[in-house]
Structure formats: structure tokens, C-alpha cells
PyMOL Python script that loads the backbone (N, CA, C, O; Angstrom):
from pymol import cmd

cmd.read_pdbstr("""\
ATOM      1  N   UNK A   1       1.518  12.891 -20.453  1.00  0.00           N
ATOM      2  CA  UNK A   1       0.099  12.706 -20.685  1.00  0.00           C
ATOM      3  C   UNK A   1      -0.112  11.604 -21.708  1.00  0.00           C
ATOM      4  O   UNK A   1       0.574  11.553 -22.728  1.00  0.00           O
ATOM      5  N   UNK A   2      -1.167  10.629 -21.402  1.00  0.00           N
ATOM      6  CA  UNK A   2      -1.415   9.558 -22.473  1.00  0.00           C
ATOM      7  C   UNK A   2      -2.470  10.313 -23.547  1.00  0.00           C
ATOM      8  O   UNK A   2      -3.455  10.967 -23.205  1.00  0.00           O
ATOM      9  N   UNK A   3      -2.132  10.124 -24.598  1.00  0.00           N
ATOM     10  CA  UNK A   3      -3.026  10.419 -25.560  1.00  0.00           C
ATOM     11  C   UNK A   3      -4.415   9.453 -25.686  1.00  0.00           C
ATOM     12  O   UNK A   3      -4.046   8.303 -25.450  1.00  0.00           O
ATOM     13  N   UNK A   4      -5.439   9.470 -25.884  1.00  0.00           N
ATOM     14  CA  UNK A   4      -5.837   8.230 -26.498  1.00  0.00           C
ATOM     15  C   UNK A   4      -5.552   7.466 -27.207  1.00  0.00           C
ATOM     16  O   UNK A   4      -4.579   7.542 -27.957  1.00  0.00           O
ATOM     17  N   UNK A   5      -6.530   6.319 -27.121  1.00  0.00           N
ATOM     18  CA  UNK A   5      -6.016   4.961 -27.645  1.00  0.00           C
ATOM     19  C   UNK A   5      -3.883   4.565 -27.353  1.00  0.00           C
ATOM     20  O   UNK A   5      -3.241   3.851 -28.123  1.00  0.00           O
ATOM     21  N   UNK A   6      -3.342   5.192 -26.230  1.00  0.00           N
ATOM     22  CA  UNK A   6      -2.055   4.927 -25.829  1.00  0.00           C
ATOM     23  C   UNK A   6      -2.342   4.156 -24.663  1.00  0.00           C
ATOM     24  O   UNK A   6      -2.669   4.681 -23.599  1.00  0.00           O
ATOM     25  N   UNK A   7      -2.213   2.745 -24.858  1.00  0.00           N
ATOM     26  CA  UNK A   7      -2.277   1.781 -23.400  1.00  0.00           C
ATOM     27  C   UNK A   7      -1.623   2.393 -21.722  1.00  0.00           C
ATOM     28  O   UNK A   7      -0.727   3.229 -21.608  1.00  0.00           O
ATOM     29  N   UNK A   8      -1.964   2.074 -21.182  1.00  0.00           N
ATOM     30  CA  UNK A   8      -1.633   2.805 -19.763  1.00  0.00           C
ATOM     31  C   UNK A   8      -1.102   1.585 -19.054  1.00  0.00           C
ATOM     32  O   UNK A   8      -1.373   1.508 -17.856  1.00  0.00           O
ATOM     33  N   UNK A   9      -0.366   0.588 -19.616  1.00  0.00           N
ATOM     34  CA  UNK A   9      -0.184  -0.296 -18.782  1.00  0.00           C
ATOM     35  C   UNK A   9      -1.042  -1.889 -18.593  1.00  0.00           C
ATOM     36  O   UNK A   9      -2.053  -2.250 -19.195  1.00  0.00           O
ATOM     37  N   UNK A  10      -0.402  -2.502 -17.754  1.00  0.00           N
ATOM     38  CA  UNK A  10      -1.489  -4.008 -16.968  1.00  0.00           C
ATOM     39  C   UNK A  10      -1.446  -3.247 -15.931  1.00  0.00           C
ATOM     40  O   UNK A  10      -0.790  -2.292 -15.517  1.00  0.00           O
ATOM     41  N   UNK A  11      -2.986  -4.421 -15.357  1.00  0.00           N
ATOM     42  CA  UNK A  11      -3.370  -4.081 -14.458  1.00  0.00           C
ATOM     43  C   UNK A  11      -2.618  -4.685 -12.963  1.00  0.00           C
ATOM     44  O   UNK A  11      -2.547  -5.861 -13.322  1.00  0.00           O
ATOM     45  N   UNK A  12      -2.142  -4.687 -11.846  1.00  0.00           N
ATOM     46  CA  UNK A  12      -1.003  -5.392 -10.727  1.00  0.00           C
ATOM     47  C   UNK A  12      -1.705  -6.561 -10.360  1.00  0.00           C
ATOM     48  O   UNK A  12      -1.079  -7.525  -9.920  1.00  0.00           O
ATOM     49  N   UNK A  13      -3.372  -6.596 -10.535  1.00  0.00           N
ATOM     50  CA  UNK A  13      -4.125  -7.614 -10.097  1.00  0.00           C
ATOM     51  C   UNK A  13      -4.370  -8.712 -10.911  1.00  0.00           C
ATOM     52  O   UNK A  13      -4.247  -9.899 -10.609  1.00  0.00           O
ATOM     53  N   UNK A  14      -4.808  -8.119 -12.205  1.00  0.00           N
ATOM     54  CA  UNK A  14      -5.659  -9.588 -12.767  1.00  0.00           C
ATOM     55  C   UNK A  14      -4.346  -9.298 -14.030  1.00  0.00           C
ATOM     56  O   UNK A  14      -3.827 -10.292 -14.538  1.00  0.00           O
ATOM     57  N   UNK A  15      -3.930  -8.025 -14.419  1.00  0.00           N
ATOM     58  CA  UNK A  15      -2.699  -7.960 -15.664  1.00  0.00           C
ATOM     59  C   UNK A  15      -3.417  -7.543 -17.258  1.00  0.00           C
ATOM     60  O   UNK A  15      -2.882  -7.365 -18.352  1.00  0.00           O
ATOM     61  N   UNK A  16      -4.684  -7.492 -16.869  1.00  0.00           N
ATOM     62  CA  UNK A  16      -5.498  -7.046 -17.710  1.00  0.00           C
ATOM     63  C   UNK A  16      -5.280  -5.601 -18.226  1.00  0.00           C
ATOM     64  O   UNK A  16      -4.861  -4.904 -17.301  1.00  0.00           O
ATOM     65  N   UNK A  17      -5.428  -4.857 -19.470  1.00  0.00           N
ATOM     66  CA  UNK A  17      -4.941  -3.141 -19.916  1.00  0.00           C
ATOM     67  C   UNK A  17      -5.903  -1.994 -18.628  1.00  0.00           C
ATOM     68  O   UNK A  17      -7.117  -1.843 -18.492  1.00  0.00           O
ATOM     69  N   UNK A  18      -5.078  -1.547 -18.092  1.00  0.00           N
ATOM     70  CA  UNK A  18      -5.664  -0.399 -17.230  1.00  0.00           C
ATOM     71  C   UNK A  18      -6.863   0.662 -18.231  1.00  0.00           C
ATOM     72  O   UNK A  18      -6.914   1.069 -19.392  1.00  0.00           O
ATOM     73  N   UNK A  19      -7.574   0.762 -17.182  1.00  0.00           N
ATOM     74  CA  UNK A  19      -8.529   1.375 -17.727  1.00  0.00           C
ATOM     75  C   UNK A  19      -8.237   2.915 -16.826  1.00  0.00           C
ATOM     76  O   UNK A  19      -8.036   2.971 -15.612  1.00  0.00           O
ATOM     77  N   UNK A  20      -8.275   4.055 -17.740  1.00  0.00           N
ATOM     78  CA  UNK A  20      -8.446   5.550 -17.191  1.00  0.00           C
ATOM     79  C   UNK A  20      -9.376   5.897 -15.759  1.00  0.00           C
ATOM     80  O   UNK A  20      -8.948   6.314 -14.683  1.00  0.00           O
ATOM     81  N   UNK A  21     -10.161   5.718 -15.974  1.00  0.00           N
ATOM     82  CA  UNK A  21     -11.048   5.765 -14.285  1.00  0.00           C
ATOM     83  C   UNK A  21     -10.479   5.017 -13.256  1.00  0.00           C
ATOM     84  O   UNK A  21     -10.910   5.056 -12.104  1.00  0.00           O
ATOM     85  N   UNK A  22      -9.860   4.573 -13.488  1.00  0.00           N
ATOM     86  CA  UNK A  22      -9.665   2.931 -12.445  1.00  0.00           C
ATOM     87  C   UNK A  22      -7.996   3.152 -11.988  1.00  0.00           C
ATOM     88  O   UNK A  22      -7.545   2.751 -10.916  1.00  0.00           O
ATOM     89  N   UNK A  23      -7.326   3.757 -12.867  1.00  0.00           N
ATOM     90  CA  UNK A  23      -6.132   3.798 -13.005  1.00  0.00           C
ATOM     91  C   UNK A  23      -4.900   4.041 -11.600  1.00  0.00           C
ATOM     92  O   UNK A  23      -4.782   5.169 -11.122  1.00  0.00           O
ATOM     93  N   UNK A  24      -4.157   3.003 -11.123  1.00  0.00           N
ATOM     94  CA  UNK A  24      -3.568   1.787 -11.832  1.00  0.00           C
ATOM     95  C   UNK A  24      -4.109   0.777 -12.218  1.00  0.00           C
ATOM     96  O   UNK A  24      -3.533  -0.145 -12.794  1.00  0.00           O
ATOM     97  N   UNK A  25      -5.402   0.836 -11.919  1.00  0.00           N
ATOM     98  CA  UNK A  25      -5.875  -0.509 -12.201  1.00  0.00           C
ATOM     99  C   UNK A  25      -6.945  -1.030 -13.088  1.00  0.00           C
ATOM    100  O   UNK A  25      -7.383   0.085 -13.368  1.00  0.00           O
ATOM    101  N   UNK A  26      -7.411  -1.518 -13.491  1.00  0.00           N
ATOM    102  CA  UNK A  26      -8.561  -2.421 -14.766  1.00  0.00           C
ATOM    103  C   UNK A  26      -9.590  -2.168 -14.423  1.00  0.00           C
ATOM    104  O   UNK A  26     -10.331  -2.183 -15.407  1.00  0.00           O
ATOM    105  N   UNK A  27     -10.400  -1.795 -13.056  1.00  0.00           N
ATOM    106  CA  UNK A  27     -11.491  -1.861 -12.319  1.00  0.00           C
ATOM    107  C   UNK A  27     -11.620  -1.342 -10.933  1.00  0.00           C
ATOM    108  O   UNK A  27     -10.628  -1.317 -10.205  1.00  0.00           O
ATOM    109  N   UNK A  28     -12.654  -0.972 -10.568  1.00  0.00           N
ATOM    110  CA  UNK A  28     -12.987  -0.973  -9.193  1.00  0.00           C
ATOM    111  C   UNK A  28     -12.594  -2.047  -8.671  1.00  0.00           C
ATOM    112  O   UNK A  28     -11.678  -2.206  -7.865  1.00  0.00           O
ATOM    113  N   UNK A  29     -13.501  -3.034  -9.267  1.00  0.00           N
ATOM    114  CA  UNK A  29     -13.511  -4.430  -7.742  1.00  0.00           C
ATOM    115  C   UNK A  29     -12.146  -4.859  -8.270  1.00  0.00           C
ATOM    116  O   UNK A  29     -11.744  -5.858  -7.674  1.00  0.00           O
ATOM    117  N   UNK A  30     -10.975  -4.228  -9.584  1.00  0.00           N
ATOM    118  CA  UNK A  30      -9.251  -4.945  -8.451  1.00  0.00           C
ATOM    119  C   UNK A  30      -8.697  -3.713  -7.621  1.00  0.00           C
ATOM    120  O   UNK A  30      -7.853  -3.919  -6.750  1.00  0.00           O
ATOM    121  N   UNK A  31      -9.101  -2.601  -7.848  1.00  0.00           N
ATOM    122  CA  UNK A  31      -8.743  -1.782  -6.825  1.00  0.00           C
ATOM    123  C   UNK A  31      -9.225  -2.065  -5.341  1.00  0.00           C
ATOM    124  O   UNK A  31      -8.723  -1.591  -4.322  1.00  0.00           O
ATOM    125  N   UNK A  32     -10.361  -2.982  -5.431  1.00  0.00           N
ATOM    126  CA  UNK A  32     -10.869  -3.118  -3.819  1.00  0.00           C
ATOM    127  C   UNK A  32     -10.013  -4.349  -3.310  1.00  0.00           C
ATOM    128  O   UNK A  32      -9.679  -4.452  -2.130  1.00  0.00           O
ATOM    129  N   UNK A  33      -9.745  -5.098  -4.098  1.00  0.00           N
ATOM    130  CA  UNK A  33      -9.154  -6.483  -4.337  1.00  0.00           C
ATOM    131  C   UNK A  33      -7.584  -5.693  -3.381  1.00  0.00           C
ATOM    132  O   UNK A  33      -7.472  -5.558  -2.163  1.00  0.00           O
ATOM    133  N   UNK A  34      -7.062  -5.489  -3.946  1.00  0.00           N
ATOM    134  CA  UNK A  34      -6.041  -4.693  -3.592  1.00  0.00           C
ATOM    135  C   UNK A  34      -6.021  -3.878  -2.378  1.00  0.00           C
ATOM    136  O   UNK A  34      -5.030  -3.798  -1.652  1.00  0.00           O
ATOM    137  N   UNK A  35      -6.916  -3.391  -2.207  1.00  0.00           N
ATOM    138  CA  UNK A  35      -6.817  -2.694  -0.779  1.00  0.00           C
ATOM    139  C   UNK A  35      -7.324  -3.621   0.175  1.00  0.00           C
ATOM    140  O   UNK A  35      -6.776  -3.674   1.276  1.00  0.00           O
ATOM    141  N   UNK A  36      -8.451  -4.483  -0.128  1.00  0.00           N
ATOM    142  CA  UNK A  36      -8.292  -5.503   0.979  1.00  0.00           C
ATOM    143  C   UNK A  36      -7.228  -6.439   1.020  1.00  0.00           C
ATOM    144  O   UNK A  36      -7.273  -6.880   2.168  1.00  0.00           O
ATOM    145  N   UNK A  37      -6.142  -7.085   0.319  1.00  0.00           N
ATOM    146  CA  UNK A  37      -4.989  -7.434   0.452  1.00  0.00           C
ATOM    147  C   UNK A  37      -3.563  -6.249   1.610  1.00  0.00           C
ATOM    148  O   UNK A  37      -2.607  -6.710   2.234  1.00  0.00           O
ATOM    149  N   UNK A  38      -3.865  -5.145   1.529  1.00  0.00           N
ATOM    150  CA  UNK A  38      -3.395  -4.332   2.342  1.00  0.00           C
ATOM    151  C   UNK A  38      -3.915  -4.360   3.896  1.00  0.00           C
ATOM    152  O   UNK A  38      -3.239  -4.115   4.895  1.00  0.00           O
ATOM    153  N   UNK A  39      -5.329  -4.734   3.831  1.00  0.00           N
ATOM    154  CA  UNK A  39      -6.029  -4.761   5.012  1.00  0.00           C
ATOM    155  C   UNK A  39      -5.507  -6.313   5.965  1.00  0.00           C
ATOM    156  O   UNK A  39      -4.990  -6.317   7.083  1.00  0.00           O
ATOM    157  N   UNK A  40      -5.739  -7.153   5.366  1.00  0.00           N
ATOM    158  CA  UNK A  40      -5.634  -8.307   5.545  1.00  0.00           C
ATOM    159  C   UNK A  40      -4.089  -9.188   5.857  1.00  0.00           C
ATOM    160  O   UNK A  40      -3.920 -10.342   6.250  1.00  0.00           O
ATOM    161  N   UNK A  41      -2.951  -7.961   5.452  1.00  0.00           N
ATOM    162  CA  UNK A  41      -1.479  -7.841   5.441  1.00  0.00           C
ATOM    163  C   UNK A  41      -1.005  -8.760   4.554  1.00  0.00           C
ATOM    164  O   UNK A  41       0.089  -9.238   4.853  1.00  0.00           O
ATOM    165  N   UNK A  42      -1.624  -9.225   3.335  1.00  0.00           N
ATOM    166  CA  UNK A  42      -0.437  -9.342   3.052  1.00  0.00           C
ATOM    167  C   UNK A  42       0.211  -8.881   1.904  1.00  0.00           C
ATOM    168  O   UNK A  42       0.746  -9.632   1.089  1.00  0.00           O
ATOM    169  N   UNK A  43       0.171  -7.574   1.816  1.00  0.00           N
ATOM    170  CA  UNK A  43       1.502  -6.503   1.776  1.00  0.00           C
ATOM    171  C   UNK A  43       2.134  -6.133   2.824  1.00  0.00           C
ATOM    172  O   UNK A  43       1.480  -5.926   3.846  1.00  0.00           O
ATOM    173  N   UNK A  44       3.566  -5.959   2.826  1.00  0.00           N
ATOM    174  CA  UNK A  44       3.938  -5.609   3.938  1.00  0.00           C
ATOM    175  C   UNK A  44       4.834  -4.380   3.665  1.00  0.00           C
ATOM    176  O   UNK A  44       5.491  -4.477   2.629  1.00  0.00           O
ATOM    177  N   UNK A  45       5.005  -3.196   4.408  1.00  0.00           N
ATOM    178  CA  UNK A  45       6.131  -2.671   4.208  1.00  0.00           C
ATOM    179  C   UNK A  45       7.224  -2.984   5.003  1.00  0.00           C
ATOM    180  O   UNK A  45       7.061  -3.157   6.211  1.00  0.00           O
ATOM    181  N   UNK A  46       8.373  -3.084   4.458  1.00  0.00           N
ATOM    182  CA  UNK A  46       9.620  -3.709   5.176  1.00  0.00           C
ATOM    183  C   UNK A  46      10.539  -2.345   6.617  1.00  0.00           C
ATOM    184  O   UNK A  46      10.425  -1.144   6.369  1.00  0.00           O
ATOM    185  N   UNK A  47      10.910  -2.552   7.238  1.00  0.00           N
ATOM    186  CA  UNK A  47      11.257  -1.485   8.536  1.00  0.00           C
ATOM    187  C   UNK A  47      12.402  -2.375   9.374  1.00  0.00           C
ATOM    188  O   UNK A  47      12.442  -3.597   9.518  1.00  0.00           O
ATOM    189  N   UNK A  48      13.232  -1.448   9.830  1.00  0.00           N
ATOM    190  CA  UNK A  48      13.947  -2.009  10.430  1.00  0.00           C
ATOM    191  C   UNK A  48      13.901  -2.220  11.877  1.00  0.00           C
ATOM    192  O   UNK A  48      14.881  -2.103  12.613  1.00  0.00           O
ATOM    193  N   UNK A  49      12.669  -2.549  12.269  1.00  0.00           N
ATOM    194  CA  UNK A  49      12.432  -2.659  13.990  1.00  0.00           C
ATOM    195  C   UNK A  49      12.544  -4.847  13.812  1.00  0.00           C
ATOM    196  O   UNK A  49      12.593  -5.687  12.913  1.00  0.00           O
ATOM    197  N   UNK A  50      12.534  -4.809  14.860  1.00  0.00           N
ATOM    198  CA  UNK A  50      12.681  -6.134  15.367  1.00  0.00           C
ATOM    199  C   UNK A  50      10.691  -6.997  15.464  1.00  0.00           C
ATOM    200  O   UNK A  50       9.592  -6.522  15.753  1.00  0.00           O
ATOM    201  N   UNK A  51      11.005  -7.908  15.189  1.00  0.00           N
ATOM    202  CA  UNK A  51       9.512  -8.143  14.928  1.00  0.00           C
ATOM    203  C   UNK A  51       8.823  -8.340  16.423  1.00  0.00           C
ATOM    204  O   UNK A  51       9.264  -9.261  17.111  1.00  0.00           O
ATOM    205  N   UNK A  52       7.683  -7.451  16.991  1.00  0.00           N
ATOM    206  CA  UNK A  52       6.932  -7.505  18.008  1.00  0.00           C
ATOM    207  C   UNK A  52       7.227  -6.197  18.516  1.00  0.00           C
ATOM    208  O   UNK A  52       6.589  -5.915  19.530  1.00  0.00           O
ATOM    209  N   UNK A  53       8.084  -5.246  18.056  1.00  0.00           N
ATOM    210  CA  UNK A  53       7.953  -3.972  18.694  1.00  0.00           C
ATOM    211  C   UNK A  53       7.275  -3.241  18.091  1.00  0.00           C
ATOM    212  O   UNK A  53       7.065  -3.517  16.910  1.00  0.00           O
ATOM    213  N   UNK A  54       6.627  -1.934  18.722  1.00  0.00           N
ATOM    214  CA  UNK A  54       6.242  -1.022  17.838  1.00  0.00           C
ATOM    215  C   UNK A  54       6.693   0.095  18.185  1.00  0.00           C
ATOM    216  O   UNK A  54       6.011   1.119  18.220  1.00  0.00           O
ATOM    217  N   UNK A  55       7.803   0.027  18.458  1.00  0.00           N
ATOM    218  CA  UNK A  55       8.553   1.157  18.669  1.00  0.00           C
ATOM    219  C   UNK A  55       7.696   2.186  20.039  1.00  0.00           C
ATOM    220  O   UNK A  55       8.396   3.024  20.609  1.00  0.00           O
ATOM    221  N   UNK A  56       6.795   2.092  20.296  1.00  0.00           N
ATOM    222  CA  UNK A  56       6.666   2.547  21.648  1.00  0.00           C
ATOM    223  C   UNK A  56       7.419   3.025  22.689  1.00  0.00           C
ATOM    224  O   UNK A  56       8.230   3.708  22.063  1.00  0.00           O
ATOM    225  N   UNK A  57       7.693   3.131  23.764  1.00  0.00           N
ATOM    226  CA  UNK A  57       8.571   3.674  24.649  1.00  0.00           C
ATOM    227  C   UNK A  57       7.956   3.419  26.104  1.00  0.00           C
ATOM    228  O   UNK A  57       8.503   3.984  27.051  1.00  0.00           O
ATOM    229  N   UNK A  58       6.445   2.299  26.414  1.00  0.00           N
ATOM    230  CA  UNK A  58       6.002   2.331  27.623  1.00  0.00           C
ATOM    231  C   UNK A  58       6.141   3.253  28.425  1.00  0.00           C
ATOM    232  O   UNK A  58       6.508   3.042  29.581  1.00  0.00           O
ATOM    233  N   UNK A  59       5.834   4.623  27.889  1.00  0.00           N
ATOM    234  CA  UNK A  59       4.994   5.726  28.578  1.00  0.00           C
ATOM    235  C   UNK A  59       6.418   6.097  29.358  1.00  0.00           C
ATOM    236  O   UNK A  59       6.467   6.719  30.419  1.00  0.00           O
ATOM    237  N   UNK A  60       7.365   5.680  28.750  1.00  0.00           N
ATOM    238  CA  UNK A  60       8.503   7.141  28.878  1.00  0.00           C
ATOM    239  C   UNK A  60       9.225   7.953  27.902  1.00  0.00           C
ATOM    240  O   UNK A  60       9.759   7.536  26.874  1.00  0.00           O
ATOM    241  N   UNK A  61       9.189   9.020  28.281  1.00  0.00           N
ATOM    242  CA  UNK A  61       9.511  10.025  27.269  1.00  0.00           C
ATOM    243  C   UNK A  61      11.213   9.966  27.808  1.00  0.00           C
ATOM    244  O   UNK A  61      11.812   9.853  28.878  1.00  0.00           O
ATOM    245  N   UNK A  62      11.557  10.123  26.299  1.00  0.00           N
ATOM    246  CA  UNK A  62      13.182  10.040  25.727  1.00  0.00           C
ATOM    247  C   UNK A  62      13.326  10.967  25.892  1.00  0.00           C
ATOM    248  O   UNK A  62      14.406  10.817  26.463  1.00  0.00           O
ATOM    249  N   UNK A  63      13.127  12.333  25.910  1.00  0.00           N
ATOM    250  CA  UNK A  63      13.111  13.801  26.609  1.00  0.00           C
ATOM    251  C   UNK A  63      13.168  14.409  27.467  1.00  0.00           C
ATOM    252  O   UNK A  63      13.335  15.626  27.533  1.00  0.00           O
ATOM    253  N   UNK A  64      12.992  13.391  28.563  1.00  0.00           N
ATOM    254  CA  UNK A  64      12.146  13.508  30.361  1.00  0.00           C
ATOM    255  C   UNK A  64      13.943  13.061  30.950  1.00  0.00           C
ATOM    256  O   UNK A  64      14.457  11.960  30.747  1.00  0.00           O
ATOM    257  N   UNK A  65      14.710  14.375  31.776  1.00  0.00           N
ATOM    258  CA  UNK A  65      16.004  14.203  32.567  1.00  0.00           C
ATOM    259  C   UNK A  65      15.781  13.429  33.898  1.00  0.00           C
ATOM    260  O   UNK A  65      16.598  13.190  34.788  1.00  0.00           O
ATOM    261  N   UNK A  66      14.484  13.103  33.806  1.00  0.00           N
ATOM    262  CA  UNK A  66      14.210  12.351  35.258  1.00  0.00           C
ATOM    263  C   UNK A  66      14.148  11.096  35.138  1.00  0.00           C
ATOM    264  O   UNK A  66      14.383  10.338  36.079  1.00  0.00           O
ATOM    265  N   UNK A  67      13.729  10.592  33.618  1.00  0.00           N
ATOM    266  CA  UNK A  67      14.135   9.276  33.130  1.00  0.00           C
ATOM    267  C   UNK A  67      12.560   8.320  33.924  1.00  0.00           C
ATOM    268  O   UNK A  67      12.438   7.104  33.779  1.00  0.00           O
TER     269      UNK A  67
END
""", "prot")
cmd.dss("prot")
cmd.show_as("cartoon", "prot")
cmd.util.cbc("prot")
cmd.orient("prot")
């Protein structure tokens, strides 16, 4: 638990001291900042598929002995 007046950190966006309401972050608008960077991709999470699959199966089941 932070006590008061114990800094909570920068903020990931602007690096500014996190503010308690907002927390990880300094503000609303870098928390929105941030999630529209998620929207927009570019965060990515990393996966080990090949780029253009999505792992799909074109409507056959890996389960199905009839194949």
C-alpha cells in the first residue's frame, strides 16, 4: 500500500508522477491515449503463428474422424 505523499511512479505516456485515480497513469486523456494506441495496433502482442493466420481451421473440426 502507498502511503501518502509516496510517489506511485511515471506515467508510460507523457512520464509525468502518476496520479491515484488515474493509476498507471497521470490522467484520463493518457489513459485514453493509450488505449487508442492499442486500438490503432500499435501495441502488439507477440504469438507464435505465422503472420496472416488466425489460427482458424476453415470450418473443420480437428475432432471430426471423418476429417
Amino acid at each position: 500500500m502507498n502511503t501518502p505523499g509516496t510517489p506511485l511512479g511515471k506515467c508510460p505516456i507523457c512520464r509525468r508522477p502518476v496520479e491515484t485515480d488515474s493509476k498507471p497513469f497521470c490522467s484520463p486523456r493518457c489513459a485514453e491515449i493509450d488505449l487508442g494506441r492499442w486500438f490503432n495496433g500499435a501495441y502488439v502482442v507477440p504469438t507464435h503463428e505465422a503472420p496472416g493466420t488466425d489460427g482458424a481451421t476453415d470450418g473443420v473440426d480437428p475432432d471430426d474422424a471423418n476429417g
